[in-house]
N, C-alpha and C positions, 0 to 999 in steps of 0.2 A: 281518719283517726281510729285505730284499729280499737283502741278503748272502749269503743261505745258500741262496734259489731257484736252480733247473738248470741244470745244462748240459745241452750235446744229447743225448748218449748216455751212460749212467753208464759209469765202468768196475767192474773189480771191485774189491770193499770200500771204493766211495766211497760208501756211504748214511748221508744224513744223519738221515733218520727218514722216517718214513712217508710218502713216495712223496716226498721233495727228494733229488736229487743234486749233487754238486758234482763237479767231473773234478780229479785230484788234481795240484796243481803242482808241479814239478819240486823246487821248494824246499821242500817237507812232511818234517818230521823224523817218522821213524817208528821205533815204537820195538819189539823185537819179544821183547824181554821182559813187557812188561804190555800188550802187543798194542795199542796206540793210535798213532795219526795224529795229529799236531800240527800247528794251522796257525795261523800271525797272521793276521787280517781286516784289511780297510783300513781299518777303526773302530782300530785297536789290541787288542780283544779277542783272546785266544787261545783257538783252537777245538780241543777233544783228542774224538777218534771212538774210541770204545774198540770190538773185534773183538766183542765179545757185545752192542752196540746203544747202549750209553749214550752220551748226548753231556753236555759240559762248556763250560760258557763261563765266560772268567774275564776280570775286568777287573783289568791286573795295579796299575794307578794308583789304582781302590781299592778293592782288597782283597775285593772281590766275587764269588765263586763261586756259579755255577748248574750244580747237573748233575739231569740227565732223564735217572732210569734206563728200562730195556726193561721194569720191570712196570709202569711206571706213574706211581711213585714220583716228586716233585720236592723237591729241594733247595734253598736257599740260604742260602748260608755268608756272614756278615756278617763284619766284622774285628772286630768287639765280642765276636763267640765265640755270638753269636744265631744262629738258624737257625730258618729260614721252612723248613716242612715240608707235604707237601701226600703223602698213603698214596696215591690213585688219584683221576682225572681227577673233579671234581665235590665231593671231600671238601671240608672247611674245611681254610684255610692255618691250620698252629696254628705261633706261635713259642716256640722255647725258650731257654731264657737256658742253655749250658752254662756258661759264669766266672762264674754264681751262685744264687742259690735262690729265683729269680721263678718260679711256676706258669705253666706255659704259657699265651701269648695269641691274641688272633685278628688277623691279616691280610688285608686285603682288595685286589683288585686294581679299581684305578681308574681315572680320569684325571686329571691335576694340570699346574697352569704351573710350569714351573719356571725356575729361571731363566738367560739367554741362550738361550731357545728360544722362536720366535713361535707355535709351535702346541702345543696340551697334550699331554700325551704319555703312554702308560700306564702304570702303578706298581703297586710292592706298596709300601701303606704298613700301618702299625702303628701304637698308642701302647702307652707304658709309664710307668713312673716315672721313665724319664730323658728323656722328651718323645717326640716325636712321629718316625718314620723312614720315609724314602722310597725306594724303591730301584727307578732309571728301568729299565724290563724291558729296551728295544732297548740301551742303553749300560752297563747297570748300575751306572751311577754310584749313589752313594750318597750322603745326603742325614739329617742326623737335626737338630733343633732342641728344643734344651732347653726343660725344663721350668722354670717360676718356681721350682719347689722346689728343682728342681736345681742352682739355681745359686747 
């Protein structure tokens, strides 16, 4: 995601993660009670740098939250109340259904067409018993196609 690649010279408490800087815009709401930096991207995603290392990306149109904490840890918070979970770099993505009583499942990440896009692009998708989900990593859009049962 070339967005979040360098500037020249970092300044201080612009690190984005391991070795990306960004120099921080004049327009960055910072908030200095839960210690994070907020910034909109020219995607529309919003990027929040929190002071102990974690970063957040969220897509606010839908409903898509990623956050990468400092152990390792990845997130992603679906608007169905699912959650792509990943303990440390190399584990399996396990999903879990919090809004209900589905056993956790597995996620993979891929590449998929989607569509109004000419070139494939990388995903985490899933199945479940409500079909199949896609969720584009650089935009986070979100994407799920029912199941025949489910409908």
């Amino acid at each position: 995601m070339d967005l979040l690649s360098g500037g020249s010279t970092p300044l201080d408490g612009n690190r984005l993660g391991s070795g990306e800087y960004l120099e921080r815009p004049g327009d960055a709401l910072l908030d200095g009670f839960t210690s994070y930096e907020e910034l909109v991207l020219g995607n529309g995603l919003l990027l929040r740098r929190y002071a102990n290392g974690a970063v957040r990306l969220e897509n606010p149109t839908s409903g898509v939250i990623q956050e990468e904490r400092i152990d390792g840890k990845l997130l992603v918070s679906l608007p169905t109340g699912k959650v792509v979970f990943q303990k440390f770099v190399g584990e399996p993505l396990l999903v879990y259904d919090t809004a209900g009583i589905q056993p956790p499942g597995l996620a993979r990440v891929s590449t998929a067409s989607l569509p109004g896009e000419e070139e494939t692009r990388h995903v985490y998708h899933f199945q479940d018993q409500e079909g199949a989900h896609i969720i584009d990593l650089c935009t986070l859009r979100y994407y799920r196609m029912a199941s025949k049962a489910s409908r």
